[in-house]
C-alpha positions in Angstrom: -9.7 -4.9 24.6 -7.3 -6.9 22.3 -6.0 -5.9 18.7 -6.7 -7.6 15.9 -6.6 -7.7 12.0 -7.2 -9.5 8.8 -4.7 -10.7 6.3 -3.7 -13.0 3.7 -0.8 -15.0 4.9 1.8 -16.4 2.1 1.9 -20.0 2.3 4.7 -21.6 4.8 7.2 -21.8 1.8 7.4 -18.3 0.6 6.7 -17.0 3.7 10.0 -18.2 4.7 11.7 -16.4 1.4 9.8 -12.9 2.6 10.9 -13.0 6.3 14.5 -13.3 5.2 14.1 -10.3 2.5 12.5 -8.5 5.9 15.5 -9.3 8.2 17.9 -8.3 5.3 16.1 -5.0 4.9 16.0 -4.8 8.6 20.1 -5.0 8.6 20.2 -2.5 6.1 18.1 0.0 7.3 18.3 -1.0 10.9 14.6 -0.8 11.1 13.3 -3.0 13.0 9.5 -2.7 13.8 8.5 -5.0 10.6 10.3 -8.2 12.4 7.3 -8.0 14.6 4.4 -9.2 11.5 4.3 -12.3 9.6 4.7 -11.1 6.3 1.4 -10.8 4.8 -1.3 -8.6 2.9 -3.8 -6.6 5.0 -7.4 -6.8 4.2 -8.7 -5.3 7.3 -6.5 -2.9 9.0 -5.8 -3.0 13.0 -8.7 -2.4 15.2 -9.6 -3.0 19.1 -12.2 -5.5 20.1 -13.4 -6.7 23.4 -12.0 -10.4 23.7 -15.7 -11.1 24.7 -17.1 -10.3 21.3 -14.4 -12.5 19.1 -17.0 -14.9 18.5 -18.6 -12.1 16.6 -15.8 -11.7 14.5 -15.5 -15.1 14.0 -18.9 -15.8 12.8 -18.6 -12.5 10.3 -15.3 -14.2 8.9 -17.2 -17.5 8.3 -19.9 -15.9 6.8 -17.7 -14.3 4.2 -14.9 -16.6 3.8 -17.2 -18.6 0.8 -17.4 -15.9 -1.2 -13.7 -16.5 -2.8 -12.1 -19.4 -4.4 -8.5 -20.0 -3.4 -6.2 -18.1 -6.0 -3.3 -17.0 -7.5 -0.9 -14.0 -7.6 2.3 -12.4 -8.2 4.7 -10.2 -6.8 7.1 -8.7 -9.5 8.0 -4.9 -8.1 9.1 -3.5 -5.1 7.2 -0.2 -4.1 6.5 2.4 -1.3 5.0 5.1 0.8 6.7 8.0 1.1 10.5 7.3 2.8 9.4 5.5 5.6 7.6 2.5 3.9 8.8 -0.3 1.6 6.7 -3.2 0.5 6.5 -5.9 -2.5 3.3 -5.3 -4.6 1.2 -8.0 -5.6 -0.7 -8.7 -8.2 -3.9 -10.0 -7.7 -7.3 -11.0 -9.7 -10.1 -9.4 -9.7 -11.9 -12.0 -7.1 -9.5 -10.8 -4.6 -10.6 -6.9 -4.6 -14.3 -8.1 -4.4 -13.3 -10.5 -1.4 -11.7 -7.6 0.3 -14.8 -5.2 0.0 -17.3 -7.2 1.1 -15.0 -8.0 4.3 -14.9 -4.5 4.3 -18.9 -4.1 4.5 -19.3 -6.4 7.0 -16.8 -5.2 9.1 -18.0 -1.7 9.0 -21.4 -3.1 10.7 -19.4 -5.1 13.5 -16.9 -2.1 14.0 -18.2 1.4 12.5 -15.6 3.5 14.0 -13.1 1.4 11.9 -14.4 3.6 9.1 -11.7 6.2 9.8 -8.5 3.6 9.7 -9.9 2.3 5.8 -8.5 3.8 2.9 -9.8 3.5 -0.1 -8.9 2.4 -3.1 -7.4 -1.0 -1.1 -3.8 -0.7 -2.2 -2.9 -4.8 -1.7 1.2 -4.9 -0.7 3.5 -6.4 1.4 5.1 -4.8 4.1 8.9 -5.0 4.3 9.8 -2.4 6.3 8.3 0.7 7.9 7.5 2.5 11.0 10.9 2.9 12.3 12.7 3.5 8.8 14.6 6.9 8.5 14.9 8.9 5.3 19.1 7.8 5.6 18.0 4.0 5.4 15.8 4.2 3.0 18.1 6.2 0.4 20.5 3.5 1.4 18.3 0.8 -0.5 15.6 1.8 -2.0 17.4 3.0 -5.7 18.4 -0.3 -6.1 15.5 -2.9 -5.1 13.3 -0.2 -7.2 15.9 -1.7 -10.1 15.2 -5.5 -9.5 12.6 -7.4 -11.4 10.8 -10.2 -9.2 8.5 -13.0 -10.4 7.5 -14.4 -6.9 4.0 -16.8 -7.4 1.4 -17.5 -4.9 -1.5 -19.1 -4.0 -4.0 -17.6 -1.5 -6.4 -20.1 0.1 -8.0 -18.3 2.9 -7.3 -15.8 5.5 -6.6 -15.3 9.2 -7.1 -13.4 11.9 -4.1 -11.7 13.6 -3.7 -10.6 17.0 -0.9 -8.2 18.7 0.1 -10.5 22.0 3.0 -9.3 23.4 4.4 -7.2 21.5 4.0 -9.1 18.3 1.1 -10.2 16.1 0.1 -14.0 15.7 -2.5 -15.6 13.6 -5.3 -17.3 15.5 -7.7 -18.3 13.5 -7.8 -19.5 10.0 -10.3 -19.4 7.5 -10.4 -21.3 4.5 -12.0 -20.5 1.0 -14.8 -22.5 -0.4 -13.0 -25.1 -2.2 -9.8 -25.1 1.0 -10.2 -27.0 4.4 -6.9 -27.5 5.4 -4.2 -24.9 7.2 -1.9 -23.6 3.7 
């Protein structure tokens, strides 16, 4: 059995912005279990599948993957869950949510028991730090990034497949929307 999920991954440019904001955080708070994602924006939450039956998942995510046209979004607040979580929140369209619960539905009928891990309504974010962050750490930052303003834009041209191999997740496959054929 590997581990695997679905994501949005920022394109290589911003991507590069977000994983210094997660290393500064991670310095700050001394968490450091975030520094093990890409920065990204979950569609399909982690779940075990037998390597043997990738190809399923594969030809699910190609099914789907024409159903959205590349778009845009925006990140302009920080937010979070609880102390233990803090993320960036974008803002996406409408398309996006729709994308995400038809992946959803087809999932579901590859994977049923991933019905327990969804929760609903889809809460898009970015993950900056969590997991290992302490009450202390967060009270350390959290007043002021809840203080900044951000205008971060973005363009979202398909999604990937993740996979935790040792000890870290990496994309392995990407899937392009409809009007997309290259890697972003």
């Amino acid at each position: 059995m590997s581990l695997y999920f679905i994501a949005f991954l920022f394109p290589p440019e911003l991507e590069e912005i977000l994983w210094k904001m997660k290393q500064e955080l991670s310095e700050k708070t001394n968490a450091v279990h975030a520094l093990k994602i890409p920065p990204h924006i979950t569609l399909i939450p982690p779940f075990q599948l037998e390597s043997a039956r990738l190809t399923e998942l594969e030809n699910l995510c190609r099914k789907v993957q024409n159903s959205c046209d590349a778009f845009d979004g925006n990140i302009s607040n920080y937010g979070h869950f609880r102390k233990d979580v803090i993320f960036l929140e974008p803002k996406l369209p409408d398309s996006a949510f729709l994308f995400q619960a038809q992946m959803e539905e087809k999932m579901l009928g590859l994977i049923p028991e991933l019905h327990a891990k969804l929760h609903h309504p889809w809460k898009p974010h970015c993950t900056l730090v969590f997991r290992d962050l302490k009450e202390g750490g967060f009270d350390a930052v959290y007043p002021e990034l809840s203080q900044q303003k951000l205008n971060i834009s973005f363009n979202i041209q398909g999604f990937f497949v993740l996979e935790h191999q040792q000890k870290i997740w990496n994309p392995i496959r990407y899937f392009p929307f409809t009007s997309q054929s290259e890697l972003p």
